[in-house]
N, C-alpha and C positions, 0 to 999 in steps of 0.2 A: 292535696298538694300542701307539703308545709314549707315555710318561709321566715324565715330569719329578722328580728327588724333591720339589721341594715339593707338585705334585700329590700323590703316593702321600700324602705325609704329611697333606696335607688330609685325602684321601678315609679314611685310617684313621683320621684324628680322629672326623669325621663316623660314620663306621661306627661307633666307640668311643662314643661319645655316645646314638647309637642303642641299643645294645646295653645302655649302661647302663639307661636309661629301661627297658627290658623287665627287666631283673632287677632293677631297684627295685620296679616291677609285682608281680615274682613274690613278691619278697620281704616285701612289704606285703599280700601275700595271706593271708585269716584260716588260722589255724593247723590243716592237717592231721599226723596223728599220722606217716604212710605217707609223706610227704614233707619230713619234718624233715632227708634227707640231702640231698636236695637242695637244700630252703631253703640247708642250711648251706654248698654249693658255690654257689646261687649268691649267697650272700654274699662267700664268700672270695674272687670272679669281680670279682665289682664293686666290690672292696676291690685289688686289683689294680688293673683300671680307671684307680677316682682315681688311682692312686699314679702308671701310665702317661703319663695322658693333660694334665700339667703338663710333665712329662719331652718331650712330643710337641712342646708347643704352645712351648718353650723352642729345641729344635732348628727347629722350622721360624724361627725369625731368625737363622738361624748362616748364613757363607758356604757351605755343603755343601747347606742345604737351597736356597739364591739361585739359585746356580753354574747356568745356564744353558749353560755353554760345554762343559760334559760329556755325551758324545753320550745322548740318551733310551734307559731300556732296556725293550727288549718283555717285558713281566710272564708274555708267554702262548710263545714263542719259549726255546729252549735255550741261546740263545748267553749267553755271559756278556759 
């Protein structure tokens, strides 16, 4: 399967997006005592996230993420 970067960069948007909504879930979850470390990763996760996912949606209008003219590279394939 080849892919373009501005695809890649959607689809990890889209995946980022997703992922937040589930650790906002977790994190809005009533308070267990046995999972206070993780609450607090996955805050730090989704604190991340935001910070990412500006950064993402920024690059994907730059000519790098446009560039069409640069051959697609296979995500699943070795070649570089």
């Amino acid at each position: 399967m080849f892919i373009t970067p501005l695809k890649l960069i959607d689809r990890t948007i889209d995946h980022l997006e997703i992922l937040a909504e589930v650790l906002t879930d977790e994190v809005n979850e009533p308070l267990n005592s046995e999972l206070e470390a993780e609450r607090k990763l996955c805050k730090e996760t989704l604190l991340t996230i935001r910070v990412l996912l500006p950064k993402l949606k920024a690059v994907r209008c730059t000519p790098v993420a446009m560039t069409a003219a640069q051959p697609a590279h296979c995500p699943s394939c070795n070649e570089g």
